[in-house]
PARO-229345 format. One record per residue: residue number from 0; x, y, z of N, C-alpha, C in turn. Coordinates in pm, whole numbers, plus 32768, in hexadecimal, padded with zeros to 4 digits. Layout:
<pt resi="NUM" n_x="X" n_y="Y" n_z="Z" ca_x="X" ca_y="Y" ca_z="Z" c_x="X" c_y="Y" c_z="Z"/>
...
This chain:
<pt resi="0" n_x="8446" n_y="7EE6" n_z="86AF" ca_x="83C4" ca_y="7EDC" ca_z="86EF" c_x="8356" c_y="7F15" c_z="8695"/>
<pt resi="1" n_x="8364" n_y="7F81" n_z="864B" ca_x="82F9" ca_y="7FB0" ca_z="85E4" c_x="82ED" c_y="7F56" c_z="8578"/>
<pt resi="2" n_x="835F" n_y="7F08" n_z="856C" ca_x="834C" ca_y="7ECA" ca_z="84D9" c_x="82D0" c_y="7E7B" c_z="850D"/>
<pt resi="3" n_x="82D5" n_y="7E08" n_z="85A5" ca_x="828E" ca_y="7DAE" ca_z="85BE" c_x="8216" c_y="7DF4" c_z="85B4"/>
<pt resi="4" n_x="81EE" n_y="7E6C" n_z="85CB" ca_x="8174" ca_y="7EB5" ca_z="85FB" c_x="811F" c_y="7ECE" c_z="8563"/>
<pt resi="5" n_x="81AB" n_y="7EF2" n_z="852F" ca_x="8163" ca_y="7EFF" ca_z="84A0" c_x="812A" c_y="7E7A" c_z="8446"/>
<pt resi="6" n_x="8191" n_y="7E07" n_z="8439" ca_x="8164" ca_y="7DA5" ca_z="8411" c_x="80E9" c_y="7D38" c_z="846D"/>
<pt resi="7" n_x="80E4" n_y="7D43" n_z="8501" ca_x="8047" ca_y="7D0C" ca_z="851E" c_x="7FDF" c_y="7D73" c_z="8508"/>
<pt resi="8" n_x="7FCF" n_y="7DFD" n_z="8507" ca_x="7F5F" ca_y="7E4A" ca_z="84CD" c_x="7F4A" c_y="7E1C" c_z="8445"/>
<pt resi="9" n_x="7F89" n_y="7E0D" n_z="83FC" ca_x="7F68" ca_y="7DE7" ca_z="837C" c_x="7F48" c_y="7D58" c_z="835E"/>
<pt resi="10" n_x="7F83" n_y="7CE4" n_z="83A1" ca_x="7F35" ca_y="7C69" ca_z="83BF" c_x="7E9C" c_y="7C47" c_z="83D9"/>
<pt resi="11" n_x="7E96" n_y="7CB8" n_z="842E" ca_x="7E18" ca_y="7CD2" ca_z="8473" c_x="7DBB" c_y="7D0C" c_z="83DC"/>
<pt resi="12" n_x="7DE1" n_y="7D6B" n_z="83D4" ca_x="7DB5" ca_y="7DBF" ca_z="8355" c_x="7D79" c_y="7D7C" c_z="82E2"/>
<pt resi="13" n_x="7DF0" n_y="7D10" n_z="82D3" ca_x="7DD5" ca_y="7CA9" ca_z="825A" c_x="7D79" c_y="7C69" c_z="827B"/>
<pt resi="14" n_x="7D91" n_y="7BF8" n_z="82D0" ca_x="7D42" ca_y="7BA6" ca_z="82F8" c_x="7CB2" c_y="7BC3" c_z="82DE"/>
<pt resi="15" n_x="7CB2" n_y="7C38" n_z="8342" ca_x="7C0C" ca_y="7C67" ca_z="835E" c_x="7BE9" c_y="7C91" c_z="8295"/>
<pt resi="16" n_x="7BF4" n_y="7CDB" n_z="826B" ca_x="7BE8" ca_y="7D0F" ca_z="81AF" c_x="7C04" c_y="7C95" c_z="8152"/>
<pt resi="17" n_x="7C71" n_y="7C42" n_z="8161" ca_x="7C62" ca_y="7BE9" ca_z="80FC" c_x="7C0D" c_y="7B68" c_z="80F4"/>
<pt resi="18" n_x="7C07" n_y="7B2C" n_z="8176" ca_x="7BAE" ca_y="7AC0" ca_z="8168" c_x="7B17" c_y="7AB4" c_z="8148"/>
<pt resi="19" n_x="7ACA" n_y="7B3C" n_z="8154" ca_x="7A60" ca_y="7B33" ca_z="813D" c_x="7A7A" c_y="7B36" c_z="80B5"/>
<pt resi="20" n_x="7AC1" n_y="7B8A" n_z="8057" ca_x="7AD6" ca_y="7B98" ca_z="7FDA" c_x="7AEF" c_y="7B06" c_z="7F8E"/>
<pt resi="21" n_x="7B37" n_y="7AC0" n_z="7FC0" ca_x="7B4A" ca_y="7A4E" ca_z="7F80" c_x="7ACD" c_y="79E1" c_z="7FB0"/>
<pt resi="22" n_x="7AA1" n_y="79FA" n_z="7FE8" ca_x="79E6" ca_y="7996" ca_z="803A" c_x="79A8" c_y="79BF" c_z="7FB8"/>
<pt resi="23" n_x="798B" n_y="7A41" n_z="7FAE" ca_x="793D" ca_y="7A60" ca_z="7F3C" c_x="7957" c_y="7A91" c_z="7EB4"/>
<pt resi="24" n_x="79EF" n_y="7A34" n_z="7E81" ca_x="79F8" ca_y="7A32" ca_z="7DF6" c_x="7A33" c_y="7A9C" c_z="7D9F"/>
<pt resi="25" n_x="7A25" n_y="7B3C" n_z="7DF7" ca_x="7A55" ca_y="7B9C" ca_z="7DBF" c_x="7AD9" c_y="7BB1" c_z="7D86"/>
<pt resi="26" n_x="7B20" n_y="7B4E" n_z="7CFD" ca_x="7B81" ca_y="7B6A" ca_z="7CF0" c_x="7BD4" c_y="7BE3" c_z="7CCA"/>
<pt resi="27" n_x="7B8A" n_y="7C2A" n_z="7C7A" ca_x="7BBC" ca_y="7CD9" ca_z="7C6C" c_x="7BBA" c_y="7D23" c_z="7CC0"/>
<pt resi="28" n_x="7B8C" n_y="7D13" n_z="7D27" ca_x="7B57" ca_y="7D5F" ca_z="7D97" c_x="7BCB" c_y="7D26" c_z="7E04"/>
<pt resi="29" n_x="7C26" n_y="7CAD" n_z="7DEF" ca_x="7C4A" ca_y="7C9A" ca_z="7E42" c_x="7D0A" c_y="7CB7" c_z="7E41"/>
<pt resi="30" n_x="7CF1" n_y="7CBD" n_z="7DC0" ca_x="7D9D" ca_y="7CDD" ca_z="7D6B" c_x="7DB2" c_y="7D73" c_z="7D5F"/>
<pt resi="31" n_x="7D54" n_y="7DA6" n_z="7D32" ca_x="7D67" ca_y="7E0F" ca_z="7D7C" c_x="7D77" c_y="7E63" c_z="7DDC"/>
<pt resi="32" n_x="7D50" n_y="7E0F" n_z="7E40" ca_x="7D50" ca_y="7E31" ca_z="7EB2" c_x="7DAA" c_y="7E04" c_z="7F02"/>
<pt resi="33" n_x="7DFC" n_y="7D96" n_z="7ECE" ca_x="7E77" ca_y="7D58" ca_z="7ED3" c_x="7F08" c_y="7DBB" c_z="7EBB"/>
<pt resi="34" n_x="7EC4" n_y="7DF9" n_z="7E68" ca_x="7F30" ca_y="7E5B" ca_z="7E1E" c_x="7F71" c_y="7EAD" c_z="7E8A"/>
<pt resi="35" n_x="7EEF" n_y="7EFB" n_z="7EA4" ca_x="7EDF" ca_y="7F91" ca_z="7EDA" c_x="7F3A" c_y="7F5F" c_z="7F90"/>
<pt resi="36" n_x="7F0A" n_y="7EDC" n_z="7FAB" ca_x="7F2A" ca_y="7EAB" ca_z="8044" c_x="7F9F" c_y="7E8C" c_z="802F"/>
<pt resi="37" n_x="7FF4" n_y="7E38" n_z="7FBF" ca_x="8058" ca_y="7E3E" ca_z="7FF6" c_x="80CB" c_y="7ED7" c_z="7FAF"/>
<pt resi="38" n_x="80A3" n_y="7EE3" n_z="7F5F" ca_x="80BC" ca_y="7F86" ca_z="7F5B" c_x="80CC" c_y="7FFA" c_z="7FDE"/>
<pt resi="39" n_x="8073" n_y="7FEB" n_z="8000" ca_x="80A3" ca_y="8042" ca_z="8099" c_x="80BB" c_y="7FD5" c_z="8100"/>
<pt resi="40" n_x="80C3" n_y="7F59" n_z="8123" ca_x="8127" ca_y="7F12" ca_z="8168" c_x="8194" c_y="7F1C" c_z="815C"/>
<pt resi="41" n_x="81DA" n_y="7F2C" n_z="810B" ca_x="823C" ca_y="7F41" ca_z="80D2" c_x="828D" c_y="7FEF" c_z="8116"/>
<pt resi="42" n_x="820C" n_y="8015" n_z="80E5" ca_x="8251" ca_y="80C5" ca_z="8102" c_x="8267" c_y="80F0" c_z="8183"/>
<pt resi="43" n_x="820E" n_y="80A8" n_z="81E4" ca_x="820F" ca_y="80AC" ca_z="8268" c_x="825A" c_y="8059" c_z="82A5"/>
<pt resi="44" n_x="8284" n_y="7FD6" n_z="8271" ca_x="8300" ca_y="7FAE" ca_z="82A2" c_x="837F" c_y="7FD2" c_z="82AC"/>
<pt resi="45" n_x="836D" n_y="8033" n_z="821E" ca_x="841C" ca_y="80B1" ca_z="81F5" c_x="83DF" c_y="8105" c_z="824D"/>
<pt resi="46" n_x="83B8" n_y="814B" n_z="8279" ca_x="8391" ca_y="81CA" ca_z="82F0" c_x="83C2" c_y="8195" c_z="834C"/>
<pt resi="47" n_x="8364" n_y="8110" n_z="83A7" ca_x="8398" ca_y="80DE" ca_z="8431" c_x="8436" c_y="80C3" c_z="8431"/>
<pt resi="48" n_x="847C" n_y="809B" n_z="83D2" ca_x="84FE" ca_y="8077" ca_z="83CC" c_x="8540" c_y="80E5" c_z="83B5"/>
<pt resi="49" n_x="850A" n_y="8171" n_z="83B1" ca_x="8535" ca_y="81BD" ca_z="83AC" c_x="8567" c_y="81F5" c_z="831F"/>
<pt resi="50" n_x="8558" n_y="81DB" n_z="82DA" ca_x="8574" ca_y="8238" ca_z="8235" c_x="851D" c_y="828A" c_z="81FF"/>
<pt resi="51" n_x="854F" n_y="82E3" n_z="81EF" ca_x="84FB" ca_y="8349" ca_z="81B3" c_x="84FB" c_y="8334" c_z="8108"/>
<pt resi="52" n_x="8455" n_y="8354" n_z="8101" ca_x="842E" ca_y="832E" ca_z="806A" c_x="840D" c_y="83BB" c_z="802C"/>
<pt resi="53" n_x="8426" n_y="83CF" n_z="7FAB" ca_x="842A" ca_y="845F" ca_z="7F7A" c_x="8395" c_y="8462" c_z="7F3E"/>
<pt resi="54" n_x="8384" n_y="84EB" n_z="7F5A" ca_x="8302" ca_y="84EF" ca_z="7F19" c_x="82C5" c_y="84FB" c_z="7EB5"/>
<pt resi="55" n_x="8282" n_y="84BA" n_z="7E7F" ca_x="8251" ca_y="848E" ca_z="7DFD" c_x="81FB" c_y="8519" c_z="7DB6"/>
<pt resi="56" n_x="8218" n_y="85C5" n_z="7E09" ca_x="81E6" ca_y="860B" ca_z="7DD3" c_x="8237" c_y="862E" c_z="7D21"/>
<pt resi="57" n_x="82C4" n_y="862F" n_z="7D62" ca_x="82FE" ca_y="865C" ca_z="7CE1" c_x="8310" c_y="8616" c_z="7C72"/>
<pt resi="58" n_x="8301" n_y="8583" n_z="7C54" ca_x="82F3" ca_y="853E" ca_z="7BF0" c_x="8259" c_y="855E" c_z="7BB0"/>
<pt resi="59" n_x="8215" n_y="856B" n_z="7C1F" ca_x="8179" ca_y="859B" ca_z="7BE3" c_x="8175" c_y="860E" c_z="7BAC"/>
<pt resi="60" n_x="81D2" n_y="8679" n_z="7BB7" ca_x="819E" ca_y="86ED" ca_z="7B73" c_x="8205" c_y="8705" c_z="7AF1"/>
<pt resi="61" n_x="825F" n_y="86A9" n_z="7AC8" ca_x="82E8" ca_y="8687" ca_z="7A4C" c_x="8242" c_y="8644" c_z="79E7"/>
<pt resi="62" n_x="8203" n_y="85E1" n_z="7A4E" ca_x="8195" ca_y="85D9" ca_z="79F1" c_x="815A" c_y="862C" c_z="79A5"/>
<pt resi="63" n_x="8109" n_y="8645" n_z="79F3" ca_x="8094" ca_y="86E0" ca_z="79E9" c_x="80D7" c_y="8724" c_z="79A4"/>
<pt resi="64" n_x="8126" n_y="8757" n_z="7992" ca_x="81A1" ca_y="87D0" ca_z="7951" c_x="81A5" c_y="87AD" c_z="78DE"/>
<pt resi="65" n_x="81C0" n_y="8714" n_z="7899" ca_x="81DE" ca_y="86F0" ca_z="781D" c_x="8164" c_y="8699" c_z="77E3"/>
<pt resi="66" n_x="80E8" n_y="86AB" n_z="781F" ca_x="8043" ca_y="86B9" ca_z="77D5" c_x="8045" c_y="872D" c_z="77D0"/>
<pt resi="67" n_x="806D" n_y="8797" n_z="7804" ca_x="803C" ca_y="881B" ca_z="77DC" c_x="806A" c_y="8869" c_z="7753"/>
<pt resi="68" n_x="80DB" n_y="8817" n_z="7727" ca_x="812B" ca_y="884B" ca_z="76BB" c_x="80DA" c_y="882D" c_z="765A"/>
């Protein structure tokens, strides 16, 4: 039942954000924004289905750690 909830909010979501984008030509504006949407479609579909996703703090700071060297 969440998956459905999750995938028509985001129908909705799309719909309403992408079509004006593509009316008015914005192609960078719209791939990117393509990105980012189905990027967290995605993440929120692994949540509702229940999987837990690890958090992206500790790969970020293996970063940070090895610019600092």
């Amino acid at each position: 039942m969440a998956v459905l909830i999750v995938i028509l909010i985001y129908s909705l979501a799309g719909f309403i954000e992408i079509f004006p984008m593509i009316k008015k030509k914005q192609k960078k504006r719209l791939i990117l924004y393509s990105i980012f949407f189905i990027i967290s479609f995605l993440i929120s579909i692994l949540l509702s289905i229940g999987i837990e996703i690890s958090s992206p703090a500790v790969f970020i700071e293996r970063i940070v750690v090895l610019f600092k060297k």
